[in-house]
C-alpha positions in Angstrom: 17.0 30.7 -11.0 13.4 31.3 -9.5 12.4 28.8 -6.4 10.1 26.1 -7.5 6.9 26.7 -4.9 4.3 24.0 -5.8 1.4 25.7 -3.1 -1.1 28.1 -4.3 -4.7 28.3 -3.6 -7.1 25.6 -1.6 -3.6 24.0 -0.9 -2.3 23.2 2.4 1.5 22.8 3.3 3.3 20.8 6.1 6.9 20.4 5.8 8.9 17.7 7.8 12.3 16.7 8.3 13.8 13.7 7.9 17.0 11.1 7.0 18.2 11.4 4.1 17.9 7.1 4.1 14.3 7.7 4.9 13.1 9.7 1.5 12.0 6.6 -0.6 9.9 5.5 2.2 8.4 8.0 2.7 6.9 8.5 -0.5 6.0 5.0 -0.5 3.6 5.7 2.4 2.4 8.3 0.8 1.9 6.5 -2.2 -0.5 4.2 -0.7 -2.4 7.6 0.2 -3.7 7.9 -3.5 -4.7 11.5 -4.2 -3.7 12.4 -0.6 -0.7 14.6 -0.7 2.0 16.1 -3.1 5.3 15.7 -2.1 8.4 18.3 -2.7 11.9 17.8 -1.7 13.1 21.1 -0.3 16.8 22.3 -1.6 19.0 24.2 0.7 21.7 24.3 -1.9 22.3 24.3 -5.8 21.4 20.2 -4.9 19.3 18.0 -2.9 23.1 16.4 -2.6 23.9 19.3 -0.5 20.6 19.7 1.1 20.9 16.3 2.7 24.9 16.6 3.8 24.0 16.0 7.3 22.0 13.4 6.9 18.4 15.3 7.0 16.5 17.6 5.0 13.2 18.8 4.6 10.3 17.5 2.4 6.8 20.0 1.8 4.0 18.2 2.1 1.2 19.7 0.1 -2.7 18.7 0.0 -6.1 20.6 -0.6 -7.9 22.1 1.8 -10.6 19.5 2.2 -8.1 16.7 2.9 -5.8 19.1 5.7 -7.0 17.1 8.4 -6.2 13.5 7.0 -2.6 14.8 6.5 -2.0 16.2 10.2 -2.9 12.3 11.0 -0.5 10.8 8.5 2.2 13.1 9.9 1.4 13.0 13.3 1.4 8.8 12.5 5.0 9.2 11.2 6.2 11.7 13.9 5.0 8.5 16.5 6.8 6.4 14.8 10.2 8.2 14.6 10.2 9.0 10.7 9.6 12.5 10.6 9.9 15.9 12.7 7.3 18.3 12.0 8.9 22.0 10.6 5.7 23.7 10.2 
C-alpha cells in the first residue's frame, strides 16, 4: 500500500510530536484556525494504534505558502505551552 502524502505544490509542512491524549485538542485549536492548516496523522505502523504505543506520535501540519508564517506562530504558541515538539 502506497503512503498517503497530502503536500504538493505552494504547500508548506511542519510536523510535530505529541501525546497520544493530546490529538483531539489539537485539532480543535486548529479548528478555530479556519482555512489555516491541514492536519495528517503520521503512521509508523499498519495503525495509528501502533503509531501512538508509546504514548506520542507525529501529526504533519500542512498550509500554503502564503500562510507559512502564521503556522510557525501557532506551533511555536503550542511548543510554549508544552503541547507539541517541533520534528521539522
Amino acid at each position: 500500500m502506497e503512503r498517503f502524502d497530502p503536500g504538493g505544490p505552494g504547500l508548506v509542512e511542519r510536523s510535530v510530536m505529541l501525546a497520544r491524549a493530546d490529538v483531539a485538542f489539537l485539532r480543535y485549536v486548529l479548528e478555530a484556525h479556519e482555512g489555516l492548516v491541514f492536519m495528517h496523522v503520521e503512521e509508523r505502523g499498519s495503525s495509528a494504534r501502533e503509531h501512538f504505543a508509546d504514548g506520542s506520535g507525529v501529526v504533519r501540519l500542512f498550509a500554503t505558502e502564503s500562510l507559512a508564517g502564521e503556522l510557525d506562530a501557532l506551533v511555536a504558541d503550542l511548543e510554549a505551552e508544552g503541547l507539541v515538539t517541533l520534528v521539522r
